[in-house]
C-alpha positions as CSV (number, residue, x, y, z in Angstrom):
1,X,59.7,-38.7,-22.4
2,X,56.4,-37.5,-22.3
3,X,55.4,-39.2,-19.4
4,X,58.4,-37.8,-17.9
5,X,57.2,-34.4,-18.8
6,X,53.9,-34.8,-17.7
7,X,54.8,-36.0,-14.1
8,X,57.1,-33.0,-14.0
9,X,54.0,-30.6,-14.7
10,X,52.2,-31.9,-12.3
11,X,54.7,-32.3,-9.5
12,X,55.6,-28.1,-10.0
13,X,51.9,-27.9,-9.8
14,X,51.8,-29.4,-6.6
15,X,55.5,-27.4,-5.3
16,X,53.2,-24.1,-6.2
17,X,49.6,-24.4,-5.0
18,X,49.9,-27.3,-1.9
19,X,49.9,-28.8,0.6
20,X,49.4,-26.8,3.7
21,X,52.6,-25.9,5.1
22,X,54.7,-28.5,7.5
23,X,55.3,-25.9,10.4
24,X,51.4,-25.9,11.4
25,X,51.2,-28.0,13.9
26,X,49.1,-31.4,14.5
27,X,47.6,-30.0,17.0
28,X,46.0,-27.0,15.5
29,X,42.3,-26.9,14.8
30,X,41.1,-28.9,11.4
31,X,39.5,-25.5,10.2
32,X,43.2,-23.8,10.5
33,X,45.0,-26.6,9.1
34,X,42.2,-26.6,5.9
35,X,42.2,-22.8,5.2
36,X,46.1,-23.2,5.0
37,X,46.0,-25.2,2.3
38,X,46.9,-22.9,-1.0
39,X,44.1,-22.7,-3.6
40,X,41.5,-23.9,-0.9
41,X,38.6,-21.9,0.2
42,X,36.7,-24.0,3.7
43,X,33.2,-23.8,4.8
44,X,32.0,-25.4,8.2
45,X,28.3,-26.7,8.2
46,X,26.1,-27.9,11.3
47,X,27.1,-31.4,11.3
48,X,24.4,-34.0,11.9
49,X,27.1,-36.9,13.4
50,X,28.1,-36.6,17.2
51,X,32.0,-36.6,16.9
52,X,32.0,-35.9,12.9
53,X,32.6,-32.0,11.7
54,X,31.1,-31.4,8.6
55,X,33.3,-29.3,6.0
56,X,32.5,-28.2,2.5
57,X,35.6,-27.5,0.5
58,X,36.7,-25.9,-3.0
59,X,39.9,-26.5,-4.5
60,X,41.5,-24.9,-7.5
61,X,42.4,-27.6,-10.1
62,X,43.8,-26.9,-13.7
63,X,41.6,-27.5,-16.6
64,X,44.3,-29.3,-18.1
65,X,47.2,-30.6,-15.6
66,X,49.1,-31.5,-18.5
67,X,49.5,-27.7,-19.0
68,X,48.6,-26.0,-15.1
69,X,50.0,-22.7,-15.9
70,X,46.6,-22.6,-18.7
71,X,42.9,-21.9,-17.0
72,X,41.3,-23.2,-13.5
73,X,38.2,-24.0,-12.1
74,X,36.7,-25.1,-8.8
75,X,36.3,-28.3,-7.6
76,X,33.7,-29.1,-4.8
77,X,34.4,-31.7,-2.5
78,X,32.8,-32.6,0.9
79,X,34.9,-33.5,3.8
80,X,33.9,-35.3,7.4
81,X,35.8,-35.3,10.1
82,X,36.7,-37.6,13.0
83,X,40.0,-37.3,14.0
84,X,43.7,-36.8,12.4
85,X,44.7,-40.3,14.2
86,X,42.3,-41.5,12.2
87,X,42.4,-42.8,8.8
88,X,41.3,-41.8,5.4
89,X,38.5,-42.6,3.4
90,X,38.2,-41.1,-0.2
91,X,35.4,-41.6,-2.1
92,X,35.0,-41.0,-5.4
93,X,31.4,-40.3,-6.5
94,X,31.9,-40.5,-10.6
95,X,29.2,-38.0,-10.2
96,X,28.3,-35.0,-8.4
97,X,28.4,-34.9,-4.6
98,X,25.2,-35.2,-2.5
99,X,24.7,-31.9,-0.3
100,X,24.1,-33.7,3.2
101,X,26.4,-36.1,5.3
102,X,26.8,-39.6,4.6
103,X,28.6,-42.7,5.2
104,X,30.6,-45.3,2.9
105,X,30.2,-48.9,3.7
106,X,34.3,-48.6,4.2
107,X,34.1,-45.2,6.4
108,X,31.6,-47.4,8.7
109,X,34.1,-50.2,9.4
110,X,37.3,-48.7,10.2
111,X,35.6,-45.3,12.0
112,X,37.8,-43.1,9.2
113,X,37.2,-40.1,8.1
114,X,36.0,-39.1,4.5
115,X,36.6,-37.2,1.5
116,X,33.7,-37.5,-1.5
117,X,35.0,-35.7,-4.3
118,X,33.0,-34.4,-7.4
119,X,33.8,-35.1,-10.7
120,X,34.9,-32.5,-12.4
121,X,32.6,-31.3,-15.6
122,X,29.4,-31.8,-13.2
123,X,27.3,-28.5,-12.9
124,X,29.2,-27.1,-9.6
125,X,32.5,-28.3,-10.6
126,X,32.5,-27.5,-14.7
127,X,34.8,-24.9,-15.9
128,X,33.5,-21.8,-18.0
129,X,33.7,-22.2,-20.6
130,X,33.8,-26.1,-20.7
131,X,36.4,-27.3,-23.5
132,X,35.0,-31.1,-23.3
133,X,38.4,-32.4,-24.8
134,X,39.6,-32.0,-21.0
135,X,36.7,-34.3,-19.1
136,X,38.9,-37.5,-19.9
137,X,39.9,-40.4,-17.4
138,X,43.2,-39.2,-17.3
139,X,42.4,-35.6,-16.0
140,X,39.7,-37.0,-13.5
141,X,42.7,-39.3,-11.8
142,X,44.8,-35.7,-11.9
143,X,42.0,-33.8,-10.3
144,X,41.9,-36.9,-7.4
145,X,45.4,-37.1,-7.4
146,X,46.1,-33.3,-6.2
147,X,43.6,-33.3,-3.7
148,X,45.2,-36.4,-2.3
149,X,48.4,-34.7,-2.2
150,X,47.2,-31.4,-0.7
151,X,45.3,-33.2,1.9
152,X,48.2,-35.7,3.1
153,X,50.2,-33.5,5.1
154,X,47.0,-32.9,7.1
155,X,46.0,-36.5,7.4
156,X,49.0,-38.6,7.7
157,X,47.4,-41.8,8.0
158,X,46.6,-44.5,5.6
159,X,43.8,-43.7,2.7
160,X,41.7,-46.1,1.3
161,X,40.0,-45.4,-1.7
162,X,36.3,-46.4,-2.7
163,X,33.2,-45.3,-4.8
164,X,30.4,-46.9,-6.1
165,X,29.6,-47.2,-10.0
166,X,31.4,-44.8,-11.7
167,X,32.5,-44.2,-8.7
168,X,33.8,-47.3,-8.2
169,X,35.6,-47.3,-11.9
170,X,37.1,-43.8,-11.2
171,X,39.1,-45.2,-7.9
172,X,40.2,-47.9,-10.1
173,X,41.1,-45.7,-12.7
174,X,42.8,-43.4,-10.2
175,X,45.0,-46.2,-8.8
176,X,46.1,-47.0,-12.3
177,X,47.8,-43.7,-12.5
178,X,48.5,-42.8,-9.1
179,X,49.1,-46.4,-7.3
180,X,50.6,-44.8,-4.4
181,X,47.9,-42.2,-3.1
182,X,46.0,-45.0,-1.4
183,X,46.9,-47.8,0.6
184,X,43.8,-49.9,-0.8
185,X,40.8,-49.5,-3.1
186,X,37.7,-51.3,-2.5
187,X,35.4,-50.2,-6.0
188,X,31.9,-51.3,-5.6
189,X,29.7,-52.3,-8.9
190,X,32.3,-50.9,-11.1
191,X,31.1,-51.2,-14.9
192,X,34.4,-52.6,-17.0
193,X,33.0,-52.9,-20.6
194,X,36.1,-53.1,-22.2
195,X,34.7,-53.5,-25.7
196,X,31.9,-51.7,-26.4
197,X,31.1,-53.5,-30.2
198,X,30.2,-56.5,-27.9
199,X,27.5,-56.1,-25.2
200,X,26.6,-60.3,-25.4
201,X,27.2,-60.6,-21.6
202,X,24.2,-58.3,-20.7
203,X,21.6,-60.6,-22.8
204,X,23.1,-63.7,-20.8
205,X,23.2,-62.1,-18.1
206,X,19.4,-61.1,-17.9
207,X,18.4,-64.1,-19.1
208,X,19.5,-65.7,-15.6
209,X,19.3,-63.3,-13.5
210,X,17.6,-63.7,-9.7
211,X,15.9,-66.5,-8.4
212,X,12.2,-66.3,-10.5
213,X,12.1,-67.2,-14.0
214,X,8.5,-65.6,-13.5
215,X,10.2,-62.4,-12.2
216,X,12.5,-62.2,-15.2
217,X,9.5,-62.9,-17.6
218,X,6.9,-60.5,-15.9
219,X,9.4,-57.5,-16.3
220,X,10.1,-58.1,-19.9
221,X,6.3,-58.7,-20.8
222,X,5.7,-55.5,-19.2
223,X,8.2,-53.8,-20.8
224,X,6.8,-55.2,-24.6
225,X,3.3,-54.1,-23.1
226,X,4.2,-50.3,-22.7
227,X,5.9,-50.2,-25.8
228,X,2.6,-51.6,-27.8
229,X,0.6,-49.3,-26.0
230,X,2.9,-46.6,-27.8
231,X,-0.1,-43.9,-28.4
232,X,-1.7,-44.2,-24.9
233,X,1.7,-43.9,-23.1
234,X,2.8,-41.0,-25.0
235,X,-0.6,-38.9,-24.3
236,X,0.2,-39.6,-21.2
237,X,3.7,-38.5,-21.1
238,X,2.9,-35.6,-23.0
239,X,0.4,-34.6,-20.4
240,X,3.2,-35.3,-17.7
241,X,5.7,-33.0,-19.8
242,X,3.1,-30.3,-20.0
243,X,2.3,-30.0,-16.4
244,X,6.0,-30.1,-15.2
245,X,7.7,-27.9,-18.1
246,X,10.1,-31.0,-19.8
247,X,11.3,-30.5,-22.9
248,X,13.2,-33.3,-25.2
249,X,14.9,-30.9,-27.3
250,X,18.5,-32.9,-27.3
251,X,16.7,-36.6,-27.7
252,X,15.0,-35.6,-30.4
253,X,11.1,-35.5,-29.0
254,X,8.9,-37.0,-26.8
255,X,9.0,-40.4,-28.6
256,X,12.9,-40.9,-29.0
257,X,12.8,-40.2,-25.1
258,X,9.5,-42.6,-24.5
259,X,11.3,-45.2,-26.3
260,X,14.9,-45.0,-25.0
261,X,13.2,-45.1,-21.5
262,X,11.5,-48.4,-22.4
263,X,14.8,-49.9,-23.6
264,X,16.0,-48.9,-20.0
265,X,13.4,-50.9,-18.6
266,X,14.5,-54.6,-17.6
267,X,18.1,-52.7,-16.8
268,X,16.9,-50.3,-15.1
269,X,14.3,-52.9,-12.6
270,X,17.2,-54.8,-11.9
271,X,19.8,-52.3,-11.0
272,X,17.5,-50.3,-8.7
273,X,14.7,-52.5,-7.6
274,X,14.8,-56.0,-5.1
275,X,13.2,-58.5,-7.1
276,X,10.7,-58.9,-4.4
277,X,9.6,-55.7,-5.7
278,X,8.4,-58.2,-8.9
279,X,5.1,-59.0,-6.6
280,X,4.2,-55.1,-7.1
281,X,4.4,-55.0,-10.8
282,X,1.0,-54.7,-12.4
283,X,-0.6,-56.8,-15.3
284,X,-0.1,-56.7,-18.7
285,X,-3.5,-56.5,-19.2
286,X,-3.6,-53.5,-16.3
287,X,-4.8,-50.1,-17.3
288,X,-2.8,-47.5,-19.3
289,X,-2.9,-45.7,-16.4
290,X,-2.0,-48.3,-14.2
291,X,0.9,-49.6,-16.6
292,X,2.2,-45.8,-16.8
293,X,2.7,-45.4,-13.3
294,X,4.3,-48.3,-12.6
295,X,6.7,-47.5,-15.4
296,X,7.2,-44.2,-13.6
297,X,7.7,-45.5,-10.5
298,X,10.2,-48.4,-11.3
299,X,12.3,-46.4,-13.8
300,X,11.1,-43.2,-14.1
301,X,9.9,-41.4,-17.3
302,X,11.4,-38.1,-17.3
303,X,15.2,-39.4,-17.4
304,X,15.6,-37.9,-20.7
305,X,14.2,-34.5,-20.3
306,X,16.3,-31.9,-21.1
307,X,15.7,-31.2,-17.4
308,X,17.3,-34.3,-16.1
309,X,19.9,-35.0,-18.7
310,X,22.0,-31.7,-18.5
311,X,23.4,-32.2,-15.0
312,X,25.1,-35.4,-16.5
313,X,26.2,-34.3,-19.5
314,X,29.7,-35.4,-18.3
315,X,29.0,-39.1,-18.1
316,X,27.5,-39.1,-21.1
317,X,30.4,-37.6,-22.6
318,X,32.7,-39.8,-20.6
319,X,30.3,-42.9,-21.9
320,X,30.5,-41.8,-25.9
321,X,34.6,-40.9,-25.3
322,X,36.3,-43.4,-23.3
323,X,33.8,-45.9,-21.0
324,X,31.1,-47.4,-23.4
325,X,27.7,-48.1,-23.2
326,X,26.3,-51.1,-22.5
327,X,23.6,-51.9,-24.9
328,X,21.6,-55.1,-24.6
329,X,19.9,-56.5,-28.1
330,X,16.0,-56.3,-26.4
331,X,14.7,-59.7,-28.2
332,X,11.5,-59.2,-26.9
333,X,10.9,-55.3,-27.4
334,X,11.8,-56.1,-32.0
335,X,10.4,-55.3,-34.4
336,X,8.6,-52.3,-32.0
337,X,11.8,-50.2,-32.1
338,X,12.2,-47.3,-34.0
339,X,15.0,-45.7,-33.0
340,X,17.4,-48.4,-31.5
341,X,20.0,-47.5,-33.7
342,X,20.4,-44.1,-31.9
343,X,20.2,-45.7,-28.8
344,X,23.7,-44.2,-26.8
345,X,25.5,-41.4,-25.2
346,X,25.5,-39.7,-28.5
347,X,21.8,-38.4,-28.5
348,X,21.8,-37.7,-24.7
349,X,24.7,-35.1,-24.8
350,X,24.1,-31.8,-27.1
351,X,25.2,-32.5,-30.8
352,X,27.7,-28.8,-30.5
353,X,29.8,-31.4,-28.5
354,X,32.1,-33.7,-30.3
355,X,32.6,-37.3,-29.5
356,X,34.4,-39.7,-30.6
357,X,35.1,-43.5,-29.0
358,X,38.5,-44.6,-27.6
359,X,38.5,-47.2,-24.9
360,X,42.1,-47.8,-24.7
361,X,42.5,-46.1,-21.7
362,X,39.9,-48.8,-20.1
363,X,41.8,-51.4,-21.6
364,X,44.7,-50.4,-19.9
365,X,43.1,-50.3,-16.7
366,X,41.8,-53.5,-17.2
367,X,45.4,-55.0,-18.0
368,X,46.9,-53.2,-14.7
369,X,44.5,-54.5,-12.7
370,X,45.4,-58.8,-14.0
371,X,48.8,-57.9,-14.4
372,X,50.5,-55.8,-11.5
373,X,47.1,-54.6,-9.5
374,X,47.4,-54.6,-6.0
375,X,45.2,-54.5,-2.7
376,X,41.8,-54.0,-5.1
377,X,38.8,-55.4,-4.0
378,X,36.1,-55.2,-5.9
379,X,32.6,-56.0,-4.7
380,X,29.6,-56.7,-7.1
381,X,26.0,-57.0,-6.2
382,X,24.5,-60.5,-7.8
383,X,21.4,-58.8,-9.5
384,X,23.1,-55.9,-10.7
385,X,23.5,-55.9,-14.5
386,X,26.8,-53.8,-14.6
387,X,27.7,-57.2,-13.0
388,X,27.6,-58.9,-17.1
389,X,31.4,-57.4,-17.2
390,X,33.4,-56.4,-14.2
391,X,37.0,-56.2,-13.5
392,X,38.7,-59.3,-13.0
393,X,42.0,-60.4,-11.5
394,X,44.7,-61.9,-13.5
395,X,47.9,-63.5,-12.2
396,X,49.9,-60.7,-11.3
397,X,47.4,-59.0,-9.3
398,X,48.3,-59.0,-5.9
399,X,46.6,-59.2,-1.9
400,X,43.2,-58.6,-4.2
401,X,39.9,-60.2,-4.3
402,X,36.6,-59.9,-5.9
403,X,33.6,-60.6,-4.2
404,X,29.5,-60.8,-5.3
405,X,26.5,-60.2,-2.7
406,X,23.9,-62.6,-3.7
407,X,20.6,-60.7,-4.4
408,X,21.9,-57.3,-4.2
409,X,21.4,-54.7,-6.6
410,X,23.6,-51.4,-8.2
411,X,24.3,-50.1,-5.0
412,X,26.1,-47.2,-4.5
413,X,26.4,-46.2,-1.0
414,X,24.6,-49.2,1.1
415,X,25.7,-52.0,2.5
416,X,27.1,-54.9,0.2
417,X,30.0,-56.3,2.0
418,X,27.8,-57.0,5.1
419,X,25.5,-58.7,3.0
420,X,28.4,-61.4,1.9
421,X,28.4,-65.0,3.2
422,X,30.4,-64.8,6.4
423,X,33.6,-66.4,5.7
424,X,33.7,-63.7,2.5
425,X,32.9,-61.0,4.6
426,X,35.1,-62.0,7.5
427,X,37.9,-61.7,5.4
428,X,36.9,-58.7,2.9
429,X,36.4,-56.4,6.6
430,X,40.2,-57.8,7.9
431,X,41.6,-57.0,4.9
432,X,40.4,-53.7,4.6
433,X,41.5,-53.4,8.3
434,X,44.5,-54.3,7.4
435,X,45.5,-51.9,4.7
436,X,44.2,-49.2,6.5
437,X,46.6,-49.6,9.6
């Protein structure tokens, strides 16, 4: 019964504020057939594509659909344009949306057009005030779910969902709910860690991962290195801080944040560098000045400024609600740790925000997609840790595949399906082709 009642919320919802009326003709110009749409305010921008307009868009969503006659807020989303015989693309960042034009691997192959859609509780798409209680999975797949259906009466041809990451979980997420607004969804390095009390599958999975044992041992001995050169590294980051104005108020100080970056360390190499970059690392016997640089360089030091961590207080929130956190044991970084225990989303999002863990939505998800999941593919990169626990099919998924790219990192954007053997990406490109007619 609820169900029922939710679903008729949201479909008077849609009767009242979209989609753009049925009398405007195909033929009108995209602009006229956007500014149409209720709730929908349109802004062209100098497009940097031959044959691709460049819109930016901002659509009224409720801050709770279960209850859309309550407040609003404005979600931004970023539209490029080929051609209404054209299909569909729509991206879902898990994030905010990057402010210039860009390509997913999937708009590439089939020529589509695309939709990248913020997420809503990021800075330009956060409602004010921000009851947290409403940035759930549930009301992220509602959000996607009404632009779809404002935007389908427009452009009539197939969709094919996709994202990257979070991304890349929210499109699966969204086809759990609303299995009909896409044709396909191809979810690329989508994280899946359906039980959060057991993180095992990172250690084994960094204990094997890439092709040089040497690799693998070089970044954790620098790593152990940084972390025993505890005083030098902090001067140093303290003199950092001081010069660029970071704070660490919501950590808890400059040496929660210096260690919490060092546990990111042999994660964080992985999911962002090539391990040829491996020949670059320094020494362990380098310089502290050496040794901090290449930290900073490889990782990054300031990622838990107050600076850097409020534009993401949503994932955080979204981590320390509903999707987890992975946490590796670190072997080699004990007894050095100080503050492992408060190691999480918890001390990265500001303590006048409640949180408390459920993952039952993710579990759901994760039994959709084995039991009645259909035209998924999801596609992993081989030296990406969020690889330790992705989705997996089960015997009533359906036309679905997964697929891994040898050597290739947490990519959000790039290219990962070109870099598959042949015969795997021969037949990941016809299938895509294929939902997409």
């Amino acid at each position: 019964m609820m169900r029922r009642a939710v679903t008729l919320a949201i479909t008077l919802t849609m009767v009242l504020t979209g989609p753009a009326p049925a009398a405007l003709a195909r033929s009108a110009d995209i602009l006229a057939l956007l500014r149409a749409v209720p709730g929908m305010s349109v802004q062209e921008r100098p497009s940097t594509e031959d044959g691709v307009r460049w819109f930016w868009l901002r659509y009224r969503q409720p801050v709770d659909h279960r209850h859309p006659e309550g407040a609003w807020f404005e979600q931004r989303v970023m539209l490029q344009h080929r051609s209404l015989d054209r299909p569909m693309v729509f991206h879902l960042t898990g994030h905010n949306v990057p402010e210039t034009m860009f390509e997913t691997e999937p708009t590439k192959i089939l020529g589509a057009n695309q939709i990248s859609m913020e997420y809503r509780y990021y800075p330009g798409s956060r409602p004010v005030p921000a009851d947290w209680t409403k940035d759930t999975f549930w009301q992220g797949a509602s959000d996607q779910h009404r632009i779809v259906t404002a935007l389908k009466s427009i452009y009539d041809r197939k969709w094919i969902g996709t994202g990257g990451s979070k991304g890349g979980q929210a499109s699966v997420i969204h086809r759990r709910y609303y299995p009909d607004d896409v044709a396909g969804t191809v979810a690329y390095v989508a994280p899946n860690d359906i039980d959060d009390e057991d993180d095992s599958a990172y250690d084994r999975f960094l204990a094997t991962v890439g092709d040089d044992p040497a690799c693998r041992a070089r970044v954790r001995s620098l790593a152990r290195e940084i972390l025993e050169r505890r005083p030098a590294m902090l001067r140093l980051l303290e003199a950092a801080a001081a010069a660029h104005g970071w704070t660490f108020d919501v950590v808890g100080g400059i040496d929660r944040a210096f260690e919490y970056s060092v546990m990111d360390y042999e994660t964080g190499f992985w999911s962002y560098n090539d391990e040829a970059d491996c020949g670059s690392l320094p020494s362990p016997d380098a310089s502290d000045e050496v040794l901090f640089s290449s930290f900073d360089r490889v990782l990054g030091f300031p990622f838990f400024t107050d600076q850097a961590l409020a534009p993401f207080v949503s994932v955080f929130y979204q981590a320390g609600t509903e999707m987890g956190w992975p946490t590796p044991s670190y072997p080699h970084l004990r007894p050095l740790l100080r503050y492992a225990d408060d190691y999480g989303p918890r001390s990265y999002v500001p303590r006048d925000i409640p949180m408390t863990l459920d993952q039952s939505v993710l579990r759901d998800v994760d039994r959709w997609v084995r039991t009645r999941g259909t035209r998924l593919m999801f596609v992993n990169g081989g030296n990406d840790p969020m690889t330790a626990e992705p989705y997996r099919l089960g015997p009533g998924s359906r036309d679905s595949a997964v697929y891994t790219a040898p050597g290739v990192k947490h990519v959000f954007l790039g290219e990962v399906i070109g870099r598959l053997p042949s015969r795997q990406k021969e037949r990941a490109i016809a299938d895509l082709r294929r939902w997409a007619r």
